[in-house]
C-alpha positions as CSV (number, residue, x, y, z in Angstrom):
1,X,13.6,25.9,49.8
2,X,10.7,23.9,49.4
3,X,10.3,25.0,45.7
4,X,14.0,23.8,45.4
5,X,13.0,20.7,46.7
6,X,9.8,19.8,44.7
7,X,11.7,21.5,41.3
8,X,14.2,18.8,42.1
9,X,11.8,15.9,42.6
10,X,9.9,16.2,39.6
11,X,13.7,16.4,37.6
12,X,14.1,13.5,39.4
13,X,11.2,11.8,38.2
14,X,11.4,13.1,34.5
15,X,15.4,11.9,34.2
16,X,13.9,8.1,35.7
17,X,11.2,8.4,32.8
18,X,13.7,9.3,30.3
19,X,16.2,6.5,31.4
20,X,13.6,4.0,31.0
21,X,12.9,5.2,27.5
22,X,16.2,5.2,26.7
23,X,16.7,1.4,28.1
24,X,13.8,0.5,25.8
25,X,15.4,1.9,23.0
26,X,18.7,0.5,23.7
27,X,16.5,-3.1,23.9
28,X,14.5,-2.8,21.0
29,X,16.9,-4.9,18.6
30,X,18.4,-7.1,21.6
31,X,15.0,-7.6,23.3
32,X,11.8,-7.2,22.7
33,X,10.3,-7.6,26.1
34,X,11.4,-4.4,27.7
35,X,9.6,-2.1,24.8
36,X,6.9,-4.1,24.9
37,X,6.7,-3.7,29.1
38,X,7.1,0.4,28.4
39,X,4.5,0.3,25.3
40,X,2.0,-1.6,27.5
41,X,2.2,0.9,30.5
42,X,1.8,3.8,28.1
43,X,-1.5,2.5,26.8
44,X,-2.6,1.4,29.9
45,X,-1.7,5.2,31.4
46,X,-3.1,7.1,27.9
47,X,-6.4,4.7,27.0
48,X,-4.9,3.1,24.2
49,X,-5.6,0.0,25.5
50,X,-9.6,0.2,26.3
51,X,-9.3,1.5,22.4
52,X,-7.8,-1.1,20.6
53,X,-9.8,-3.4,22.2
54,X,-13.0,-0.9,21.4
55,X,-11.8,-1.2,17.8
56,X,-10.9,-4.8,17.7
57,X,-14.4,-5.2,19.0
58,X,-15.8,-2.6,16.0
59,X,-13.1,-4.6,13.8
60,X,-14.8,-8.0,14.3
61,X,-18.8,-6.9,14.8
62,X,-18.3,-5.2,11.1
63,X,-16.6,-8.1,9.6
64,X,-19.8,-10.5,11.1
65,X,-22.3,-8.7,9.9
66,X,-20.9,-8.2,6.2
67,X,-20.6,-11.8,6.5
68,X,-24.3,-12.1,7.6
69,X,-25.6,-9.6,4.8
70,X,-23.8,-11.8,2.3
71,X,-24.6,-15.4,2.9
72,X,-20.6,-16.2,3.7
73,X,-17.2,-16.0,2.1
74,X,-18.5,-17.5,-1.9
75,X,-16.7,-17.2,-4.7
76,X,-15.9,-13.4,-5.6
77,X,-12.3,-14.4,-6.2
78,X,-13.0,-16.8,-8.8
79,X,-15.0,-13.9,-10.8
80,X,-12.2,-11.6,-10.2
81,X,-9.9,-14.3,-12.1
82,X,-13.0,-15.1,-15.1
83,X,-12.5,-11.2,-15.5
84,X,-8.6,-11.4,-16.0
85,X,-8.0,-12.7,-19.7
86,X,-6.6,-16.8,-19.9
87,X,-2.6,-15.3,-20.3
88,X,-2.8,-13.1,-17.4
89,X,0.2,-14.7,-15.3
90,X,-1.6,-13.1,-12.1
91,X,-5.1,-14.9,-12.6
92,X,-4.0,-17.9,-10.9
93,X,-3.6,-15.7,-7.9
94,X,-7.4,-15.5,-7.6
95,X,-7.4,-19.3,-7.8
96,X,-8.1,-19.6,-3.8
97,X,-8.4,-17.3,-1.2
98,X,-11.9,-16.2,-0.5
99,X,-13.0,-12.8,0.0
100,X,-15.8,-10.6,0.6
101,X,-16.3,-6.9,-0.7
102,X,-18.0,-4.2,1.1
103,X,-17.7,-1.3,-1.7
104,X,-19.3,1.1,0.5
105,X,-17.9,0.2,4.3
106,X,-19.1,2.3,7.3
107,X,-16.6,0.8,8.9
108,X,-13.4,2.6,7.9
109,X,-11.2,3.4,11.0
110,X,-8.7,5.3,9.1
111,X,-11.1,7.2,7.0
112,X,-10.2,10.7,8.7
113,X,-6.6,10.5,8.5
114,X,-5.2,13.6,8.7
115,X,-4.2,13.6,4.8
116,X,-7.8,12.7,3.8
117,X,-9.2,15.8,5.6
118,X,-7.6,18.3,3.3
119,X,-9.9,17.1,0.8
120,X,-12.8,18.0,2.8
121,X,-14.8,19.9,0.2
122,X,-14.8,16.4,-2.0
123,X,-17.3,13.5,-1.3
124,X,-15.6,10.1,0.1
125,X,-16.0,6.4,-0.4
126,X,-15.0,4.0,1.4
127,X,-14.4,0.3,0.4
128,X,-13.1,-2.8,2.6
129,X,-11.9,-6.2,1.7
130,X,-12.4,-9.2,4.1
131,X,-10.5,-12.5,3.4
132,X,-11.7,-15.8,5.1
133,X,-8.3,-16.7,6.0
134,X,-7.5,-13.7,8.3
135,X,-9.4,-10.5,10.1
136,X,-6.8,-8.2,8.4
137,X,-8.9,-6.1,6.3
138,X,-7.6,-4.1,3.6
139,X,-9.3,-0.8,2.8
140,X,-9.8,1.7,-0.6
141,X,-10.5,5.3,-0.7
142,X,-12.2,7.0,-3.6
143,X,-12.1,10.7,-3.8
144,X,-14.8,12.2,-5.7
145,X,-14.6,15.5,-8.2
146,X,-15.9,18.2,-7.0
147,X,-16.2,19.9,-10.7
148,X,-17.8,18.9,-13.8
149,X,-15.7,16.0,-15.5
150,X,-13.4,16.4,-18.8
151,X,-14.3,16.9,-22.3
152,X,-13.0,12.6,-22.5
153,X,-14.8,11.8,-19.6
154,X,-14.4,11.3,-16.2
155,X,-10.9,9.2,-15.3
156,X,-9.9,8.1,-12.4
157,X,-6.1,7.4,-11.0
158,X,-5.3,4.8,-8.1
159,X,-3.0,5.9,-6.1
160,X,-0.3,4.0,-4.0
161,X,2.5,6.1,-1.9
162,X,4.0,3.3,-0.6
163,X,5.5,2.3,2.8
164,X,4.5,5.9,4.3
165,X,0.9,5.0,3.9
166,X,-0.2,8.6,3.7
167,X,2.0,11.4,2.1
168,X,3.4,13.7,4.7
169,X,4.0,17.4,5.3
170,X,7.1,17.4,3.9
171,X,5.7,15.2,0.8
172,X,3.9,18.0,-1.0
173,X,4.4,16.5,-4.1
174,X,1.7,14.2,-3.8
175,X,-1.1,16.4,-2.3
176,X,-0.1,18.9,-6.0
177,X,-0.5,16.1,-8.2
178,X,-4.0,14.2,-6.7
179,X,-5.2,17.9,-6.5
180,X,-4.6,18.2,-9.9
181,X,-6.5,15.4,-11.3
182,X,-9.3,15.8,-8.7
183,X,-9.6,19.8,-10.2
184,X,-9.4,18.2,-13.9
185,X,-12.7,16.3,-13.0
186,X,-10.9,13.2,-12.2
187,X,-11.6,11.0,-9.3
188,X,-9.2,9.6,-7.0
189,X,-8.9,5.9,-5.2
190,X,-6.0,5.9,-2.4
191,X,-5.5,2.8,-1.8
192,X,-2.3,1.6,1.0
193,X,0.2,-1.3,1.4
194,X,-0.7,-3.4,4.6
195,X,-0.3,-1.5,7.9
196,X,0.1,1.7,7.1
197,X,-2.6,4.5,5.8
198,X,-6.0,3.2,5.4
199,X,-4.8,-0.4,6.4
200,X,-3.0,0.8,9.6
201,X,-4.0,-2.2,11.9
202,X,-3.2,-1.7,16.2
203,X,-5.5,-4.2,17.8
204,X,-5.1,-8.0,17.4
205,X,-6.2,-10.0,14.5
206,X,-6.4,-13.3,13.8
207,X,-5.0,-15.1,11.0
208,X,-5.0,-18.9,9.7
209,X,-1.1,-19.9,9.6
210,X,0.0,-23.0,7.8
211,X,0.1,-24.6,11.1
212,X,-3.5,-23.4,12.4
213,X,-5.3,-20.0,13.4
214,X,-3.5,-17.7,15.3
215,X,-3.9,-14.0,17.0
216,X,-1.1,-11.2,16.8
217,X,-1.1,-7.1,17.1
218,X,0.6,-6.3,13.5
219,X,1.6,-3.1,15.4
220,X,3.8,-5.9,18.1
221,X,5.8,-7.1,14.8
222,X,6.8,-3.6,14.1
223,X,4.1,-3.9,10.8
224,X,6.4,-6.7,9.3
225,X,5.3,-7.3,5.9
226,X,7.2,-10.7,6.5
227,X,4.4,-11.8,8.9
228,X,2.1,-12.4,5.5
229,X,4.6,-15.2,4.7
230,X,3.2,-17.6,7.6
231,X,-0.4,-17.0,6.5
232,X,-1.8,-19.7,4.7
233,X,-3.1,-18.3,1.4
234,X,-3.9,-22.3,-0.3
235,X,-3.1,-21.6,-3.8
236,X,-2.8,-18.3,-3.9
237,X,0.3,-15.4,-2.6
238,X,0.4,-12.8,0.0
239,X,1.0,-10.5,-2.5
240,X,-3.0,-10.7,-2.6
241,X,-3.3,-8.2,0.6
242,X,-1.1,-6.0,-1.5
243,X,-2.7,-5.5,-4.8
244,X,-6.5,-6.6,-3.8
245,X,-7.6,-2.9,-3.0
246,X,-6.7,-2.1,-6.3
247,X,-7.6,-4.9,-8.2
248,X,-11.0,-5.6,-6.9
249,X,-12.4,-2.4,-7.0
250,X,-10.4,-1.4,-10.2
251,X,-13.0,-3.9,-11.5
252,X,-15.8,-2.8,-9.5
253,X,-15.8,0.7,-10.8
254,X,-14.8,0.3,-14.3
255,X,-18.1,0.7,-16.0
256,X,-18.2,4.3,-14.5
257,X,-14.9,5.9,-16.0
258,X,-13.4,6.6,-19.5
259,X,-10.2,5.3,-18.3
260,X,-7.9,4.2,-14.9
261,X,-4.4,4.9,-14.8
262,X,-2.1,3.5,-11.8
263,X,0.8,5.6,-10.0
264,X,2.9,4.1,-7.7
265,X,5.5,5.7,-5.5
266,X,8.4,3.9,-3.5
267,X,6.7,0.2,-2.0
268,X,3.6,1.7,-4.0
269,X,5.3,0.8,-7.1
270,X,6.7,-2.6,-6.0
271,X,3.3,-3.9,-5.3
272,X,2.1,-1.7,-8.6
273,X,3.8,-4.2,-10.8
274,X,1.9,-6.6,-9.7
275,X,-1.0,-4.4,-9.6
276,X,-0.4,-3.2,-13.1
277,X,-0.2,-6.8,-14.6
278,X,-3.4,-8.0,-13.2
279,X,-5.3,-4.5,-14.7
280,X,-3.2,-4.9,-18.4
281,X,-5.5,-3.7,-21.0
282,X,-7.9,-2.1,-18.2
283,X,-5.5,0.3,-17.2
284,X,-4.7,3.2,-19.5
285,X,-1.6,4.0,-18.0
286,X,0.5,2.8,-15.3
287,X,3.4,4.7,-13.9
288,X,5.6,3.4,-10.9
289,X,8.0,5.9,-9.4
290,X,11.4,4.3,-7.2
291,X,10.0,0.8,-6.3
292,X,10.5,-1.3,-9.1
293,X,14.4,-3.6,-9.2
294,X,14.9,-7.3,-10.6
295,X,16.7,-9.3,-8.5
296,X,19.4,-9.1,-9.7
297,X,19.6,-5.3,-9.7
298,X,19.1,-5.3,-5.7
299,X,22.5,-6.2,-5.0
300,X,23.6,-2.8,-6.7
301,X,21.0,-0.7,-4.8
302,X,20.7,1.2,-1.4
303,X,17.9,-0.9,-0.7
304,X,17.3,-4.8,-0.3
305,X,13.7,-4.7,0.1
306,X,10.9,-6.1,2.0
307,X,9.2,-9.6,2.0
308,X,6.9,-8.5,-1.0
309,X,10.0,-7.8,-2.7
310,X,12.2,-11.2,-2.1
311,X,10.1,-13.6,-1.7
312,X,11.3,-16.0,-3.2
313,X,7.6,-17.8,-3.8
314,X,7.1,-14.9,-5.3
315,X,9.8,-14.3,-7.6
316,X,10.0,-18.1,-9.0
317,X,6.4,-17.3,-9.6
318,X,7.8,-14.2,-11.9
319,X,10.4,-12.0,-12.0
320,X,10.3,-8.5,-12.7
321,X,11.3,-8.3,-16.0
322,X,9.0,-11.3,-17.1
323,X,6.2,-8.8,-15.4
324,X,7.4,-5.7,-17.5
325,X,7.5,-7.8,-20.8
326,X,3.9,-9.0,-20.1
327,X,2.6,-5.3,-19.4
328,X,4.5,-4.4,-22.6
329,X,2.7,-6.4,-24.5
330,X,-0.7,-5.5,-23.2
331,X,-2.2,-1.7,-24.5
332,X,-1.3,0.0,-20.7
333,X,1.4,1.8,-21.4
334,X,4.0,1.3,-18.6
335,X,6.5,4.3,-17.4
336,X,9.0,3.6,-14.7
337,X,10.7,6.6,-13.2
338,X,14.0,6.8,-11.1
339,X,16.0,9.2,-9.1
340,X,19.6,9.0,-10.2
341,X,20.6,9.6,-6.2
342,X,17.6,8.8,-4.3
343,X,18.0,8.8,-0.8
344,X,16.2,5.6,-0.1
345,X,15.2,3.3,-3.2
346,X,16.9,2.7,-6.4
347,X,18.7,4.9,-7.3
348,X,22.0,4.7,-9.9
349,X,24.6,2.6,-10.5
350,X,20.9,0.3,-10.7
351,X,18.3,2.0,-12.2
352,X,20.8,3.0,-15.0
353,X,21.5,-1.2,-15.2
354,X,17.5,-1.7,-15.5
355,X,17.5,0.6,-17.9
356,X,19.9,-0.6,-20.1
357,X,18.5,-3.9,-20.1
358,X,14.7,-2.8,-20.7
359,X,16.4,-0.9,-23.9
360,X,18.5,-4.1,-24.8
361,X,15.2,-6.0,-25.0
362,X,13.5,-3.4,-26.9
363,X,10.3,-3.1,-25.5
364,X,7.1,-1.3,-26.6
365,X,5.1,0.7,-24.8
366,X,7.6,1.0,-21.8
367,X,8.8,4.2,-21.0
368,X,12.1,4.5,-18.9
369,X,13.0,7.9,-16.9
370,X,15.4,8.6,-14.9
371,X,15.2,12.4,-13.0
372,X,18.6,13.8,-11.4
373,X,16.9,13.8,-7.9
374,X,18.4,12.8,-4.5
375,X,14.7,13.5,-3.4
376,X,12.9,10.1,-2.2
377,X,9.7,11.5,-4.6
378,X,8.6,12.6,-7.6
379,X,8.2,15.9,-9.9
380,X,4.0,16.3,-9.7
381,X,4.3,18.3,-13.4
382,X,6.0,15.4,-15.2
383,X,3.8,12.8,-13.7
384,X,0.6,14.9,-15.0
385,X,2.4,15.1,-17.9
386,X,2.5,11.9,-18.4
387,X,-0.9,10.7,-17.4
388,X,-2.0,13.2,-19.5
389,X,-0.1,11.9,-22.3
390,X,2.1,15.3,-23.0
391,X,5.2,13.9,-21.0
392,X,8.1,11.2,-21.7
C-alpha cells in the first residue's frame, strides 16, 4: 500500500510538471511571460543560468582584450570596401560600421559542436568578428585538409547551411559533400547566419539601438533576425552580421588558395547573394541552393521570408534580380538550384517564374536548375559536379 501511495504521488507530481509545460506552450504566442517564468526555473534547477552568465562573462573578457591587443575599433571596414572594386553595389556597406577581426579566436564557444567533431582527424580554425556597435560576435570555421592538395592547388569552399546553423542527422547531404572537398585537398570555412551554429548566442548582449544602447538574450526573442532592424548600423545594413564571416575572411585568406567557391543552402543562400556580390570576381563559383526569390516571386512561394529577406531598406537598396545581373556580369559564375516541391523554401509555381525571367533576360554566366525534389536539400554529387566544373 505504501508503494501504491508513493507510485501515485510521484504521477501526481509528473502530470503537475506536464500541465505546466503544456500551459507554457499554450502561452507562447498569447504570452510571453509564462515561458519565460518555466524557462527561468529550468535554468535555475539545471545550471544554465550560472552558465550563461559564465559565458557572457567569457563573451565580454575576450571581446576587451581583442580590443586591448588592437588599439580600438579603427578602420578595417573601410579596407574591406578599398578591396571591393568602385561598381561593387555592396561596398557602400563597408562605409560605417567598425569592426575588429580576430582570425585566430580562442574564444569560440561553439567550436565543438557536435557537427564539427566528426571532422576530428582535420585541424580547425577559428575566426571571430567584433562590431563596435554591438557584443554580438559572429564567428568562422575553417576546416583544414588532411591530404595533400590538388594537382590546381589547394581550393577552398564557404559554406552556409542556413537557418539550421549546423546540418543535422537526418541532413547527410551536407556532411557527403564537405567530406568530399576536404578528401580532394580542399579546405573548408563554415561560416552561420546569426544565432544559430557557430553564432548561437544564449547570454545577454548589448547592442546600440537607434534610440541608445540596450541589453537583450537573442535566445528571449526566439533568435529573431528582425531584432537586427533596431540596431543602429550608421550608414551601413544589418545584412553586415550576415555576410561579414564570409566576406572578411574571404579576403583574409585569399592569398593562400587557387580559388573560393560559395555554397549556400536554404537562409544560407539568401544571405549568399549578398555574399556572392561583395566576393564577384574573387569567387570562382558561387552556388545557392533554395533561398534565393525576388519580391515579387514571394507571394507565389510556401515561404515569406525573414527580416534579411524583406527588409525593405534592404530591398530598395537592391533587388534580387539587380544582384543576379551584377554577379552575371562579374567572372563568378553563379548557379541557383531549386526543388520543384520543396517542403520549405521555394519551390514551383516560383522557382519556375524566376526562372523564366533569368532566361527572358539572357544572362551569362548564370546557371538555373531546378531538381524534382520535395527534399528541403540538395543532391551532394551535382553540387560536386558543379564546383568542380563537370555539372550543369
Amino acid at each position: 500500500m505504501t508503494f501504491l501511495k508513493i507510485a501515485l504521488r510521484i504521477s501526481g507530481i509528473a502530470l503537475l510538471v506536464l500541465l505546466v509545460y503544456v500551459w507554457g506552450a499554450y502561452s507562447h504566442y498569447r504570452n510571453a511571460a509564462p515561458v519565460r517564468f518555466i524557462k527561468a526555473l529550468h535554468d535555475d534547477y539545471s545550471g544554465k543560468a550560472e552558465r550563461k552568465l559564465n559565458l557572457q562573462a567569457d563573451a565580454r573578457a575576450a571581446r576587451a582584450l581583442l580590443i586591448s591587443r588592437t588599439g580600438g575599433f579603427g578602420k578595417a571596414h573601410e579596407q574591406v570596401a578599398a578591396a571591393l572594386d568602385a561598381g561593387n553595389s555592396q561596398r557602400d556597406l563597408y562605409s560605417d560600421m567598425a569592426f575588429l577581426a580576430d582570425f585566430d579566436s580562442a574564444f569560440c564557444p561553439n567550436g565543438s559542436a557536435k557537427f564539427l567533431t566528426r571532422f576530428q582527424r582535420h585541424e580547425k580554425t577559428c575566426t571571430r568578428i567584433e562590431y563596435e556597435n554591438t557584443d554580438y560576435k559572429t564567428y568562422a570555421m575553417i576546416i583544414r585538409a588532411a591530404g595533400a592538395q590538388g594537382a590546381g592547388g589547394k581550393g577552398l569552399l564557404i559554406y552556409n547551411h542556413g537557418h539550421g546553423g549546423m546540418p543535422k542527422k537526418d541532413e547527410p547531404f551536407a556532411e557527403r559533400l564537405l567530406r568530399r572537398v576536404l578528401d580532394q585537398g580542399n579546405d573548408v570555412m563554415i561560416v552561420n547566419m546569426p544565432f544559430t551554429g557557430l553564432d548561437a548566442t544564449d547570454y545577454r548582449i548589448r547592442a546600440k539601438t537607434w534610440d541608445g544602447w540596450a541589453e537583450f538574450n537573442p535566445l528571449d526573442m526566439r533568435n529573431s533576425h528582425n531584432v537586427f532592424e533596431l540596431f543602429d548600423t550608421g550608414s551601413s545594413h544589418f545584412i553586415r552580421y550576415f555576410i561579414d564571416n564570409a566576406v572578411v575572411n574571404a579576403l583574409h585568406v585569399r592569398p593562400h588558395y587557387a580559388k573560393i567557391d560559395y555554397l549556400g543552402f536554404s537562409g544560407g543562400a539568401t544571405s549568399g547573394l549578398y555574399t556572392c556580390t561583395a566576393l564577384k570576381d574573387i569567387l570562382s563559383k558561387c552556388i545557392l541552393v533554395a533561398g534565393v526569390m525576388p519580391a515579387k516571386f514571394r507571394l507565389d512561394s510556401q515561404s515569406a521570408g525573414d527580416a534579411e529577406q524583406l527588409s525593405s531598406s534592404l530591398l530598395k537598396r537592391h533587388g534580387v534580380i539587380e544582384l543576379v545581373t551584377e554577379i552575371s556580369h562579374s567572372s563568378t559564375a553563379l548557379t541557383l538550384v531549386y526543388n520543384s516541391a520543396d517542403s520549405c523554401c521555394f519551390g514551383n509555381p516560383a522557382a519556375r517564374a524566376f526562372k523564366e525571367e533569368i532566361a527572358g533576360r539572357k544572362l551569362a554566366n548564370v546557371g538555373f536548375v531546378i531538381r524534382d525534389s520535395d527534399v528541403h536539400g540538395y543532391d551532394p554529387d551535382a553540387i560536386s559536379g558543379i564546383i568542380e566544373g563537370t555539372g550543369p
